[in-house]
N, C-alpha and C positions, 0 to 999 in steps of 0.2 A: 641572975637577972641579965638579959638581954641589955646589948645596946639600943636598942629601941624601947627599950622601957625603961632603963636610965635616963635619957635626954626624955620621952614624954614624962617623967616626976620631974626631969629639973625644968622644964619649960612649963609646967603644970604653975609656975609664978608671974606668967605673961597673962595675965589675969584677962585682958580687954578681947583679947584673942581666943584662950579658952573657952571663957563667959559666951562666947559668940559661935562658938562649937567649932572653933580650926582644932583641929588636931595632926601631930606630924604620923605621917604613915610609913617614910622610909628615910635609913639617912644612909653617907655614905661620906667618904675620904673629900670637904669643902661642897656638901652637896645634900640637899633633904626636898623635900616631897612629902608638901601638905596638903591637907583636905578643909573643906566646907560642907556639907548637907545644910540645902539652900532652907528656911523657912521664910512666915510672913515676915519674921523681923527684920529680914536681909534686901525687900523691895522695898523701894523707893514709889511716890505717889502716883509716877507713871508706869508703875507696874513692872519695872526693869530692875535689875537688882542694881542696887543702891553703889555710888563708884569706892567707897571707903571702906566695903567690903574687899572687894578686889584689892584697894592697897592694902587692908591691913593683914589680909590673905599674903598677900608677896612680902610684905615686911616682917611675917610670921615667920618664912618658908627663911626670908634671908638670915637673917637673926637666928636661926637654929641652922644653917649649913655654917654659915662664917663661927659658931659659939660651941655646938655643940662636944667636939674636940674639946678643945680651949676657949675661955669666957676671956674674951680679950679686946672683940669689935665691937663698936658704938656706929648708929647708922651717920655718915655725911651729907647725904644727897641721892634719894631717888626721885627716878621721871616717870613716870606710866604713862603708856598709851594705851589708849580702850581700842582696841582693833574691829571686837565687833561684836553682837549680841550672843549671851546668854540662851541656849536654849534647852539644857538637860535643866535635873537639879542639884549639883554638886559642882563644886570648883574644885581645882587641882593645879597647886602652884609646884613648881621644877625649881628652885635656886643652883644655881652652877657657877663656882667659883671660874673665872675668866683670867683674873691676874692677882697675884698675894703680892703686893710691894713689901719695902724696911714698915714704912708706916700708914699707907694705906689696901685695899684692896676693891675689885671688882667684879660683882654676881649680876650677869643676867637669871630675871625671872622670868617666864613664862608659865601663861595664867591659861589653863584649858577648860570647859566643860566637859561632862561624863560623857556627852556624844563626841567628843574629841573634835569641838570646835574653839577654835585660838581664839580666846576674849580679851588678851590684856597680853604688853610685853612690857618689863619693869627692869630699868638700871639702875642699880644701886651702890653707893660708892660707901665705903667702911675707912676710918679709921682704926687700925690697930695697937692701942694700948701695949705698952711696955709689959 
């Protein structure tokens, strides 16, 4: 079995994420890269995809770069900024560990569409368990 198919069974328990079709597509040394395939259920009633897709897109992406190594971060504190619309149909979140403190750390996320336009950029702060 692939490490990539190890961490997609053990992340196959982040149920709200799955249920919602994120799936991780790569991961790497404090670092993964996940996906969405947009459907109706992911717009909002303005026809825009909905913003808790996007965080939960990034906090998918984070949660599997800071864990999939070692289960040891719990999130502290993310920010999202919605940069700008949506126009493929698939999202693509980047997590990139920034700083591993004794007890915390730092991942920027960057949120793409399949046309490779920047929709969303997300900091997110981890505490790391003992």
């Amino acid at each position: 079995m692939t490490d990539l198919e190890k961490v997609r069974q053990q992340f196959a328990g982040d149920r709200f994420a799955t249920e919602n079709g994120m799936i991780v597509e790569e991961v790497g040394d404090h670092y993964a890269k996940c996906s969405v395939e947009l459907t109706d259920r992911h717009f909002n009633a303005m026809g825009g995809v909905m913003g808790g897709v996007h965080y939960t897109l990034a906090d998918f992406a984070f949660a599997v770069a800071s864990n999939w190594q070692k289960m040891r971060t719990v999130g502290l504190s993310c920010s999202i900024s919605y940069v700008g619309p949506v126009r493929g149909k698939k999202l693509i979140a980047e997590a990139r560990l920034i700083k591993d403190g004794r007890s915390t750390c730092s991942y920027n996320v960057q949120i793409r569409d399949d046309l490779d336009n920047i929709v969303a950029a997300v900091q997110c702060v981890g505490f790391n368990k003992a």
